[in-house]
C-alpha positions in Angstrom: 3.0 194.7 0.1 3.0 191.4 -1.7 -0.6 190.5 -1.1 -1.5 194.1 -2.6 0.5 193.3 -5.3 -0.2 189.2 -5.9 -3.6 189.0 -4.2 -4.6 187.8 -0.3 -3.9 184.4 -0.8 -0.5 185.3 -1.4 1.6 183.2 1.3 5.5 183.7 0.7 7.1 180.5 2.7 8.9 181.5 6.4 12.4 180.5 7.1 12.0 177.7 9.7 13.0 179.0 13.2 14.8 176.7 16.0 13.8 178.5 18.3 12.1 181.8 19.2 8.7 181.2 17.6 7.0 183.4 20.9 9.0 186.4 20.6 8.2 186.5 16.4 4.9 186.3 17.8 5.2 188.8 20.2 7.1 191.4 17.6 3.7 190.9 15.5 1.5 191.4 18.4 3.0 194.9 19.9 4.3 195.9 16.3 7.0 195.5 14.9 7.8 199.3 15.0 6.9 202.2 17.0 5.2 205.7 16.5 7.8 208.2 17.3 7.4 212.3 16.6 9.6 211.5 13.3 8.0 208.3 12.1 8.4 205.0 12.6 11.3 203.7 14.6 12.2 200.3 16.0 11.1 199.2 19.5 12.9 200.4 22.7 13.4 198.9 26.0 11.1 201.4 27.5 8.3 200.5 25.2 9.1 196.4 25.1 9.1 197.7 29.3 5.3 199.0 29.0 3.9 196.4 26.6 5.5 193.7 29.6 3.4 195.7 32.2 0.2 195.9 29.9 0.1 192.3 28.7 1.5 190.4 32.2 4.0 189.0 30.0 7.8 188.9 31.5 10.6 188.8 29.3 14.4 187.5 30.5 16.6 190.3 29.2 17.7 187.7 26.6 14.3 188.3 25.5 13.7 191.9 25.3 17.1 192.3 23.7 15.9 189.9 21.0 12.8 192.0 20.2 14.3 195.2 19.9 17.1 193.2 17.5 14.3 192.1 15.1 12.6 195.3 15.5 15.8 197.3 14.4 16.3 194.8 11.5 12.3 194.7 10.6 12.9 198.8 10.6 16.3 199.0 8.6 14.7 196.1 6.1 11.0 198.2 5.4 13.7 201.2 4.6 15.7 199.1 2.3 12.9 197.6 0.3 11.6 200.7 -1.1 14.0 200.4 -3.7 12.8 198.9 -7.0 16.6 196.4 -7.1 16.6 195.6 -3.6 16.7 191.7 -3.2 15.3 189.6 -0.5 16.8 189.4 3.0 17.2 185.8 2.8 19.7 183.9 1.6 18.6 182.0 -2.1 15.6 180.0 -1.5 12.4 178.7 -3.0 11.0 182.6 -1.9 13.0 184.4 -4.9 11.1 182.1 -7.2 8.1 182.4 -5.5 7.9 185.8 -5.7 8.8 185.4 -9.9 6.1 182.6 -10.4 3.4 185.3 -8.6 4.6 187.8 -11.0 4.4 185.6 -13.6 0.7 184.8 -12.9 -0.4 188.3 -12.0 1.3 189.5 -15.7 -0.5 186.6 -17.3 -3.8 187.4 -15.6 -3.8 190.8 -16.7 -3.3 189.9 -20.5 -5.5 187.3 -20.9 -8.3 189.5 -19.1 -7.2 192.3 -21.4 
């Protein structure tokens, strides 16, 4: 949604992460949410259990219960930022400025090319 709004090259900085960088990697690479009969919904154990089979990949249970944990809060997160007040899920960083500068420029832009 940002790159629609502030352009492709639009790259909002990542938290740094300790540890854990495979499964953020896997939650990108088998979606971060499902396709249900009602719409989107965060991962299950039985899908995380079939994208294990299709891939050869083998989780720990530590694992598995990590992804659907960042799936349910990817999920509950894509909900809450619908609304127009809703304010980053991180706590105050450089990405709340970020996000003003890029507003900034775009509102400049679109004056000065009238």
């Amino acid at each position: 949604m940002l790159r629609v709004r502030f352009g492709d090259d639009f790259e909002p900085a990542m938290p740094p992460l300790d540890c854990g960088e495979h499964l953020v990697s896997l939650l990108w690479s088998w979606g971060p949410t499902m396709c249900g009969s009602m719409g989107d919904s965060p991962l299950t154990h039985q899908e995380i259990s079939y994208c294990q089979i299709n891939t050869g990949i083998e989780l720990s249970a530590w694992e598995a219960e990590t992804l659907i944990k960042l799936s349910r809060e990817y999920f509950g997160e894509s909900h809450r930022a619908t609304k127009r007040d809703c304010k980053p899920p991180f706590a105050e960083s450089t990405e709340g400025e970020q996000v003003r500068r890029a507003e900034h420029q775009r509102k400049m832009r679109s004056f000065l090319d009238g």
